[in-house]
N, C-alpha and C positions, 0 to 999 in steps of 0.2 A: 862422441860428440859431433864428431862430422856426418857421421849420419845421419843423427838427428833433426839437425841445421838442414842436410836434403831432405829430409822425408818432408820438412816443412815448405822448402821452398817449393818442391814437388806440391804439397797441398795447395798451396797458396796463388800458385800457377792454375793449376787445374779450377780451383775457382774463380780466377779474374779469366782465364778463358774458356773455359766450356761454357758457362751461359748467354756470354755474351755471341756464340757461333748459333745456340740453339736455341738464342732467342727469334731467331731470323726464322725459324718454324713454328714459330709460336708457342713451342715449351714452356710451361712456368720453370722460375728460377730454383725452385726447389728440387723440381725434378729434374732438373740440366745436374746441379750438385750432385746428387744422387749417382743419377748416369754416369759422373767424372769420377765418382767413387769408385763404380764397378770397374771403370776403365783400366784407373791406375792401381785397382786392388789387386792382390795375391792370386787373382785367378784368370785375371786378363795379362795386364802387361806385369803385376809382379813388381810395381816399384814400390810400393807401401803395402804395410801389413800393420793391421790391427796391435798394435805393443800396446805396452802401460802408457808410457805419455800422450797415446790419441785416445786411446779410452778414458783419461782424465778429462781432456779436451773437450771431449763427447760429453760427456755426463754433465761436465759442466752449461755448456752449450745447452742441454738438452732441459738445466735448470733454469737454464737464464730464460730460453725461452720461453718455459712458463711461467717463470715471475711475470716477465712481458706482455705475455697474455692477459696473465689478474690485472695489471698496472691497466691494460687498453678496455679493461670489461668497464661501461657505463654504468658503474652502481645504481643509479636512482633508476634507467632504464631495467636493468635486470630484476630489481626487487619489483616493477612493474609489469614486468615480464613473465615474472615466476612460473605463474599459471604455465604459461604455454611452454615455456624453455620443458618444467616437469613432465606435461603431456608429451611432447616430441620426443624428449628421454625415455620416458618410461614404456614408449613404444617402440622405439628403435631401439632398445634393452631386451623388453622380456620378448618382443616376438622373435629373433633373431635365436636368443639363447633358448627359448625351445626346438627351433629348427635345428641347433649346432645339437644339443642333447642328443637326438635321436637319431641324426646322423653318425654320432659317437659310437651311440649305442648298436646300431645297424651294422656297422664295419667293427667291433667286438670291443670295445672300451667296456671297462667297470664302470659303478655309481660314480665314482669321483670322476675319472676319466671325463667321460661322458659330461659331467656337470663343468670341467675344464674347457671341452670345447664347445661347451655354452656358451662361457664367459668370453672365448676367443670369441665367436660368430656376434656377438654383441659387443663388443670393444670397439673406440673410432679409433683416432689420432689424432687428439690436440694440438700435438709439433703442426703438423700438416697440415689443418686446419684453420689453424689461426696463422701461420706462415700465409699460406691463399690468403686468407681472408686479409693480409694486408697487401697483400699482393695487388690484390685489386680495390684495395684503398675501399674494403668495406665494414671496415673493423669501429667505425663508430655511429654507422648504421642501424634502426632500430632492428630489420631483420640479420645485420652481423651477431648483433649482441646475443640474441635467442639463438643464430648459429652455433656459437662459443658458447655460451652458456647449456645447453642442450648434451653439448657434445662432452663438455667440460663434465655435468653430470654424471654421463653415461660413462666416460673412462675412472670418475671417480669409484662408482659405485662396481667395478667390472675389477677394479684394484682392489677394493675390500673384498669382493669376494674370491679372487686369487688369492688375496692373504687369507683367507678364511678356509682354502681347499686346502692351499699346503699344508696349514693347521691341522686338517681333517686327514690326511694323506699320513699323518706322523700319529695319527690316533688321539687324536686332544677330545675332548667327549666335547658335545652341545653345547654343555651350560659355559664351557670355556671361549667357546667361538663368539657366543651371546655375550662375554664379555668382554670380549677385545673389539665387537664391533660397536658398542657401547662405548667403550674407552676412544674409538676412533672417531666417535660425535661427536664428543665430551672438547678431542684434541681440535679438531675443527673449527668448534664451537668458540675457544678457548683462542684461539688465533683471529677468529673475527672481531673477539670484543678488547683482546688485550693490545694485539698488535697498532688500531690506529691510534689510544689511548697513549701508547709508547711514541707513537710517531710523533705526532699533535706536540707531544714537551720534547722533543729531539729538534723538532722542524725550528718550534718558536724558539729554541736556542740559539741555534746556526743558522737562522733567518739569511745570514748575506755569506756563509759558509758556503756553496756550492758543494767543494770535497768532501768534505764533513759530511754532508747529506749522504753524499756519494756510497762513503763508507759508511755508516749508521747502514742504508739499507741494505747492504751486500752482510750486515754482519747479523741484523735480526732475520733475513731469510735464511742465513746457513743455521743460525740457533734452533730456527721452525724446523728446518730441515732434518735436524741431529734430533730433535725431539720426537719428530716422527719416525725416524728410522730405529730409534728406541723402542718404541711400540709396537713396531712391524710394517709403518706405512714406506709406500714407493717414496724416493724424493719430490717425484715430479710437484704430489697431490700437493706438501708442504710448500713448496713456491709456487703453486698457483695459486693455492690459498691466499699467501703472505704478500703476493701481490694484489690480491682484491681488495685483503685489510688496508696496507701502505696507502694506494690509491683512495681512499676514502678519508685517508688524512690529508692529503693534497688539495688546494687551491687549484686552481687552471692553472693558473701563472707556475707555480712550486710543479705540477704536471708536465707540463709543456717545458720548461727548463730539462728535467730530471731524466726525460725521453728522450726528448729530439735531440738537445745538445748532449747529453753524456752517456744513457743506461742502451737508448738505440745507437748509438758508435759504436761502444763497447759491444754488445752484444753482436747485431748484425753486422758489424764492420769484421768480428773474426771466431769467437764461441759458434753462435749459431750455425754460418756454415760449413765450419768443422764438424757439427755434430750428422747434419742431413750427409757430409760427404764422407764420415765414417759408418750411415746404414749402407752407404753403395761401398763400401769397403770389406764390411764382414759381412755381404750379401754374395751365396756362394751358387751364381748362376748355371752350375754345373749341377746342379741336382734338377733344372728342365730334362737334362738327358735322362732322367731316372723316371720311366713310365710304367715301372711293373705296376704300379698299381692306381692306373688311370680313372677306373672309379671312383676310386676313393677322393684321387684328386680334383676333379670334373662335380661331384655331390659338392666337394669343399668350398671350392671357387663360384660355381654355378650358385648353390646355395645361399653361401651369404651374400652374395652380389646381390642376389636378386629380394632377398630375406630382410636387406638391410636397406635398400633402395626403395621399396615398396613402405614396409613399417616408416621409414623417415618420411615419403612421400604423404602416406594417410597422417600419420601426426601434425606436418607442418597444415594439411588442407584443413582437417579438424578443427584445429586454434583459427582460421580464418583467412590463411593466403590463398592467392590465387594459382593457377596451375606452373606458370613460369616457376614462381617464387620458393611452389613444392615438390617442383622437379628439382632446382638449381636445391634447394635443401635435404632432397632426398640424395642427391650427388655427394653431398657433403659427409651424407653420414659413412660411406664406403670404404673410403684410405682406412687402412688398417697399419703399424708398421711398430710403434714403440711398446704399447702397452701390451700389441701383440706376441711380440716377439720375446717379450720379459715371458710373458705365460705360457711360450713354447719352450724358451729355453731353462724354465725352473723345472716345466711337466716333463720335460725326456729327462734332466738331470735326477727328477728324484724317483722316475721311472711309473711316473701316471699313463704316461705316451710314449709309443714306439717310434722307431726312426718313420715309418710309414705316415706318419699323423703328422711328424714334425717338418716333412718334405714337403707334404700337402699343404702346412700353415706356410712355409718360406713362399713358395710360390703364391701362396695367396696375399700375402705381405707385398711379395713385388708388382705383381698383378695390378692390387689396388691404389697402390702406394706410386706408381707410377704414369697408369695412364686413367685415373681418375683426375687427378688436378688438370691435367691437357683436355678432358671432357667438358669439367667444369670450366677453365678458362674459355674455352672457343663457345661454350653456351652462352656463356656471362656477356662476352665480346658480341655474339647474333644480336642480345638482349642491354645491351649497353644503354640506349637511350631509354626504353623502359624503365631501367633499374634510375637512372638520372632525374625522373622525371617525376618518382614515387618520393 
């Protein structure tokens, strides 16, 4: 137990002071986190190591912050949105995941393989994403919304189809895949119409309950979440979902309480960055020293950087922004780090991918996941009055 009690106060140190040193360079605070993960993890100084109870902490974290995400998406903007959120997804999707395919394939992956690290080279980071985007207080912006929503998309649909290789990987024939991703609409679908329904008679109950509120929504997101992991989806998908539903039962007023004063305490006061300062913990920076196979990792890195910046870039200009707007959006689609690293670490587990492929995604993980948000913030910050002014 005493160790426990340090490993925490060690965490909790390391996040009131690492950012606040590495804010004085202009670091976003995510990636300060991060950074204080790698520091005090198993491979730097060795004072915390990945156990059970920060892995809870993580996952948790890692829910919370997507519910937080649904809760901060502008319903009425988004479903206004659609159009172009769709567009910018489904370009920074499929061109991406053709470039990962044939890089796959190029450096010796099989069909699945190959179609694995399609799905890698097309995955964003939600966490990361919408972490920035509050970062810089642009999360209720008309172009934050289509950020988030865009991105939200793309990790959606890059989840179903992991769940759908592993499927494929264990020999599940077509028509089976065709039904689970069927069943994955159905679950979707089934969470937008029943969830605010549910809300709507919860809220007008406990109208002057605050805790009540509190707990009702802590208890129908973990429900969403248990149901979707019954079917095969990731957590995350179920409380982002559950969070868009929730919010669409809320008032401003019932919003602005449920956030500001309680769900963002709760969350960003100690979940969340637990969860950013557990990727910099099982982030095992000792595999840069491993360059036998520098091509491979140079295609990987180089590729989707560029793969993913470009397609986000033409999508955001497409719908109608201007060149700032489809830079700082083509930035966004980059950080790579959660949904990635779930599909690196199932593909070497059930042996779709070699240790060579999985070296290549780590470093691309850190790569993106690190000095993409310090890109994006110091553009943002050039472009500050601009972005004020629209």
């Amino acid at each position: 137990m005493e160790n426990l009690y340090f490993m925490f106060f060690i965490i909790m140190t390391s996040i009131f002071i690492v950012p606040t040193v590495l804010k004085r360079f202009n670091i976003p605070g995510i990636t300060s986190v991060m950074i204080a993960g790698i520091i005090i993890g198993p491979h730097v100084l060795g004072l915390v190591e990945m156990n059970e109870p920060l892995k809870v902490f993580s996952e948790f974290g890692a829910i919370f912050l997507m519910f937080l995400a649904g809760m901060e998406v502008d319903n009425e903007t988004l479903r206004s949105e659609f159009k172009s959120s769709s567009i910018i997804a489904l370009l920074s999707l499929i061109i991406p995941a053709i470039g990962g395919y044939f890089v796959g394939k190029y450096f010796g992956l099989n069909e699945v393989g190959a179609m694995l690290y399609g799905a890698i080279f097309s995955s964003h980071s939600v966490g990361i994403v919408y972490a920035l985007l509050n970062e810089l207080k642009l999360t209720k912006s008309k172009f934050g919304t289509v950020v988030l929503s865009s991105t939200l998309f793309v990790d959606l649909i890059s989840l179903i189809i992991l769940s759908a290789i592993i499927k494929m990987s264990t020999g599940v024939n077509g028509s089976e895949i065709v039904s689970f991703i069927i069943t994955d609409i159905i679950y979707i679908i089934g969470l937008l119409l029943l969830v605010p329904f549910a809300s709507k008679l919860m809220f007008s109950k406990y109208s002057h309950l605050h805790i009540k509120k509190i707990h009702f929504v802590l208890f129908i997101m973990l429900i969403s979440i248990l149901a979707g992991e019954y079917i095969g989806l990731h957590p995350i998908i179920g409380a982002f979902i559950t969070g868009v539903a929730v919010s669409e039962a809320l008032t401003k007023e019932e919003h602005d309480e449920l956030l500001n004063k309680n769900l963002n305490a709760i969350g960003y006061g100690f979940f969340i960055p637990i969860f950013f300062l557990s990727l910099g913990v099982s982030t095992d920076i000792t595999v840069l020293g491993n360059l036998k196979n520098i091509y491979l990792i140079l295609a990987t890195v180089i590729g989707s950087v560029i793969l993913k910046f470009l397609s986000g870039y033409l999508g955001y200009f497409i719908v109608g922004y201007d060149k700032v707007k489809s830079v700082i959006g083509g930035l966004f689609t980059i950080p790579k780090i959660s949904a990635t690293l779930v599909a690196a670490s199932v593909g070497i587990s059930l042996g779709i991918i070699d240790n060579r492929f999985f070296v290549a995604i780590i470093i691309l993980s850190l790569i993106t996941s690190m000095i993409t948000p310090i890109l994006i913030k110091n553009y943002y910050q050039k472009n500050r009055d601009y972005f004020n002014n629209k």
